[in-house]
N, C-alpha and C positions, 0 to 999 in steps of 0.2 A: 504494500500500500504506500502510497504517497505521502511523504512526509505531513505537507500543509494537509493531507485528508486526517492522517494520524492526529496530527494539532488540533485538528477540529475537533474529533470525533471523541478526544480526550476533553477538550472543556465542555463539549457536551455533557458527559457521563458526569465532570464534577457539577454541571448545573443541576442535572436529574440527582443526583444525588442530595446537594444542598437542598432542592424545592422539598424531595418529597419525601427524605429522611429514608431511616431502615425498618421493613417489622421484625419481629423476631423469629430472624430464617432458621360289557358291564351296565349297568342296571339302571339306566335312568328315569327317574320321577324324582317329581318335586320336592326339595328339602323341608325339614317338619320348621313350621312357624320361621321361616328364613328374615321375618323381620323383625324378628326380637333380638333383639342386642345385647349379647353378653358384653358386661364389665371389664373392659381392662384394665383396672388399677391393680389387680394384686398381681398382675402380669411387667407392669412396669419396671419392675429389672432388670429383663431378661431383654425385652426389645420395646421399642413404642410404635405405635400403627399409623401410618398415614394416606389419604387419601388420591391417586392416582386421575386425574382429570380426565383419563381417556374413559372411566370407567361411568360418567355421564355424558361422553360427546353424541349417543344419541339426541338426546335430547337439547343438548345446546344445537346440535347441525340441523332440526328440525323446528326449532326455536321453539320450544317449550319450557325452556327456559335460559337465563343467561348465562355469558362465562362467567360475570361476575356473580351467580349466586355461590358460585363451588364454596367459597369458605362457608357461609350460612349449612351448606347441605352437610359438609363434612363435619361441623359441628354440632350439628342433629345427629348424625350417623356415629356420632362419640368420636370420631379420631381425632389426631395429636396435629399431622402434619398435613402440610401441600405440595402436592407434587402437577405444577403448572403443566399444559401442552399449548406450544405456543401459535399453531394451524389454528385453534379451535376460538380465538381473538382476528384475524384477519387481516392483521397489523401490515404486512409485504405486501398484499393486494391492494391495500386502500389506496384512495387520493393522497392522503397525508401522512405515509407512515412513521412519520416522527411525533407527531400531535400522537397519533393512537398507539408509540409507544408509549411516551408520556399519559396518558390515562390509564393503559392497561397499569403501569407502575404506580399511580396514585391513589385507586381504584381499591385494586390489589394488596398495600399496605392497607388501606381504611378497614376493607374488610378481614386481615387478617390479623389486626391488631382489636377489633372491635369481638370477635371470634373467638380470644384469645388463641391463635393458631399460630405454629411456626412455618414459614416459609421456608422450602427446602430445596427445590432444585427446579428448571423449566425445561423440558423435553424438548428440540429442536426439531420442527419435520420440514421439509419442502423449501429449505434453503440453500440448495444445490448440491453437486454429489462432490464429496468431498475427495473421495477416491477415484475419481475421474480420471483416465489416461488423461486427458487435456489439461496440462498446465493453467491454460487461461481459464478452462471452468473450474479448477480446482481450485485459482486464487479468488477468481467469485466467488463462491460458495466460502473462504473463508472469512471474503469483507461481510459477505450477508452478517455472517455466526458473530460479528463483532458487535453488534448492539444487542444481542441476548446477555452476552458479556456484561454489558454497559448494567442492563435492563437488570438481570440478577444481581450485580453488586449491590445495587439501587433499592432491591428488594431483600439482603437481610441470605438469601440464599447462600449453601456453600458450592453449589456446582450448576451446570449446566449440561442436558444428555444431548451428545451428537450421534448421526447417520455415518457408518462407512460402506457404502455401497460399492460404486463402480465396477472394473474388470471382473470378470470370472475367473483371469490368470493370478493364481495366487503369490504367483511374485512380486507383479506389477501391481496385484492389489495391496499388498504390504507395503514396498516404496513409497507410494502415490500415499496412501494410509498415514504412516508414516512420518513424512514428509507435511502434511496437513494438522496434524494431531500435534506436531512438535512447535508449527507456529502460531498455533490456537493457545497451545498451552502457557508460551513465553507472554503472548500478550494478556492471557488473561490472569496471571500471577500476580502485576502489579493492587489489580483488583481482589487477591485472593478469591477466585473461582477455579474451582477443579473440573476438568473438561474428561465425560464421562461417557462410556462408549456400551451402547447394549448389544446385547447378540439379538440382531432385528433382521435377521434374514444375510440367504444368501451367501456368502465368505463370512461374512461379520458372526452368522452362527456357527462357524466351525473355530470351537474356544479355543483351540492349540495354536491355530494360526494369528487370534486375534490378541492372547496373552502374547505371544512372542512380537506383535506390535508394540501391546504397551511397554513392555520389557524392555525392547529396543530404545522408545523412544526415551524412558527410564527421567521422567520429570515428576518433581515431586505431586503435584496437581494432574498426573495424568493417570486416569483408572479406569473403573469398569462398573458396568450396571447389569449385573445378571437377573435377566428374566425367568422363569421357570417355564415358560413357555415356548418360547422365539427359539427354537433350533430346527427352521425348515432350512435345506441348504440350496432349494430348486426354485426358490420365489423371493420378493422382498417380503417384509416385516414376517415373515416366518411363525406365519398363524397354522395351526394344527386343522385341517383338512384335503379332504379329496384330493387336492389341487399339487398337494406336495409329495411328489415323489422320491426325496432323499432331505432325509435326518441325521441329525447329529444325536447321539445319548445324551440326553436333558441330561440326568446326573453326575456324567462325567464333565459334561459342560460346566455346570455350575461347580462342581468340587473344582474345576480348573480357573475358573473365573471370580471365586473366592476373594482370594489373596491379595486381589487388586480393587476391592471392592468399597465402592463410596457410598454406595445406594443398594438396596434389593428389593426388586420390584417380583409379586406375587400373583403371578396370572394366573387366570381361572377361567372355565370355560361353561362346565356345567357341574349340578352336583347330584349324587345318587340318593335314596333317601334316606340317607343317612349322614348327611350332609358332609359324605368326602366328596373330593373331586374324583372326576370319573377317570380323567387320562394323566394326573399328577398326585403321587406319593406325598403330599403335606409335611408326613411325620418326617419322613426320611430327606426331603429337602430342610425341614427346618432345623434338623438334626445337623446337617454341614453347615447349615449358617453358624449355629451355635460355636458346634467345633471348630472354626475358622477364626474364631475370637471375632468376629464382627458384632459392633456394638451399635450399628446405627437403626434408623428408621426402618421398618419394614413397610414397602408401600402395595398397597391393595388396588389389584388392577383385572377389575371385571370385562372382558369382551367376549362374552355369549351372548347367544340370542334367544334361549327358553324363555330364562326370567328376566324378570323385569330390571332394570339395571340398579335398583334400587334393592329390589333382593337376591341379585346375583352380590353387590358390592356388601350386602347384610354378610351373606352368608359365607363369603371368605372372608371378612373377619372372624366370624364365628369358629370358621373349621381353624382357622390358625390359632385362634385363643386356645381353642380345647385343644391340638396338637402340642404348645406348649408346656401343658399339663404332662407330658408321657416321655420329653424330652430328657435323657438321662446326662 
């Protein structure tokens, strides 16, 4: 990036930051009663639960309701944290995407400080491929990622989750990886933001390949966001159906993607009535979380389509609180 763009884009971030301050960042049928909310304070030791934004994008993409109710909901639904998605605001599409960063940021803090909620991290989608054989779309797509940067300092956040798509060649998807992940990360250290990478499909879910990225590029701010879901290797975002004809071992993925872990995000799909998941082990993922010594949020990330997103997002808190319980 250009010096004078950098100059800018830096007293930017201190403006948005002075204005708007920080807040503080198998068998399926219906699960029994999936809208009763078990408690999690006597669980608060062990991990804290937070809310995943994609797991209402129904409904905000339908406008039934807004992005800005998320903290409101998430505070009904008892969790702790926020975990933003930043497609589901519209802020790169609009006429004026710097006004409607600045509101999503203003916004955002009111309600998460009125909530009492922590701001935790904003999921990055649809601002170009960062893995791109093309040098010139890869440095795109890294000016885009640079006001999420801005926009999470701003809000109180430790990180922000990036896309590594591109090449199917897993050399060149490394390099190119690499290479993008290394300059995301320098810049956004000054802000202390940690630049976080999921297995979202594609290369990106094949976790041996994508720890020996972060490994490589070995900066303190650079990690990983393991889904318990995301390991199709034949599609992007790496959603569990028909469509996906090669997988990675979700559990080997995750025991691999551990170690570098800033965030864990807890997908869910459906539940049996018994309220496990039907294609996800609960006990035995939450088990490597544990044992990995990770100590952060655990965020709850509903995308099915049986129930209702409200009591899809009930009832994976539910099976994880009670998984908790058995965890040795």
């Amino acid at each position: 990036m250009k010096r004078r763009k950098f100059i800018l884009d830096s007293i930017k971030t201190s403006a948005i930051i002075s204005t708007f301050g920080v807040a503080s960042c198998n068998n399926i049928s219906k699960p029994r009663k999936p809208e009763k909310i078990i408690s999690s304070k006597s669980n608060q030791d062990i991990f804290k639960l937070s809310l995943a934004q994609w797991s209402i994008h129904k409904q905000i993409k339908n406008e039934t309701i807004s992005p800005y109710d998320f903290a409101s909901i998430a505070r009904k639904w008892e969790f702790e944290g926020l975990e933003y998605v930043s497609d589901l605001y519209g802020i790169s599409k609009s006429k004026n995407p710097n006004k409607e960063l600045e509101k999503f940021i203003k916004i955002s803090n009111e309600e998460a400080k009125k909530n009492n909620l922590q701001n935790l991290l904003i999921m990055i989608d649809d601002e170009g491929d960062l893995s791109a054989k093309s040098k010139k779309t890869r440095d795109k797509a890294i000016s885009n990622h640079y006001k999420w940067i801005h926009a999470a300092s701003a809000m109180g956040c430790h990180s922000i989750r990036i896309n590594l798509f591109g090449s199917n060649d897993p050399l060149t998807w490394q390099e190119n990886s690499k290479e993008s992940l290394k300059t995301l990360c320098e810049y956004a250290a000054p802000y202390k933001i940690n630049i976080l990478v999921e297995n979202h499909g594609r290369l990106s879910s094949n976790a041996s390949l994508l720890i020996e990225v972060i490994t490589d590029v070995d900066l303190p701010n650079c990690g990983t966001l393991p889904d318990f879901g995301n390991f199709c290797l034949s599609r992007d975002y790496g959603r569990i159906d028909s469509d996906c004809t090669e997988s990675y071992d979700k559990y080997k993925g995750i025991d691999e993607l551990l170690p570098k872990a800033f965030a864990v995000s807890a997908k869910s799909y459906d539940f049996n009535k018994d309220g496990h998941e039907t294609s996800i082990d609960y006990e035995r993922m939450l088990q490597m979380v544990k044992d990995s010594g990770y100590k952060g949020f655990i965020g709850v990330e509903y995308e099915g389509d049986r129930l209702s997103e409200k009591e899809g997002s009930i009832a994976t808190k539910n099976l994880i609180l009670k998984s908790i319980k058995n965890l040795i």
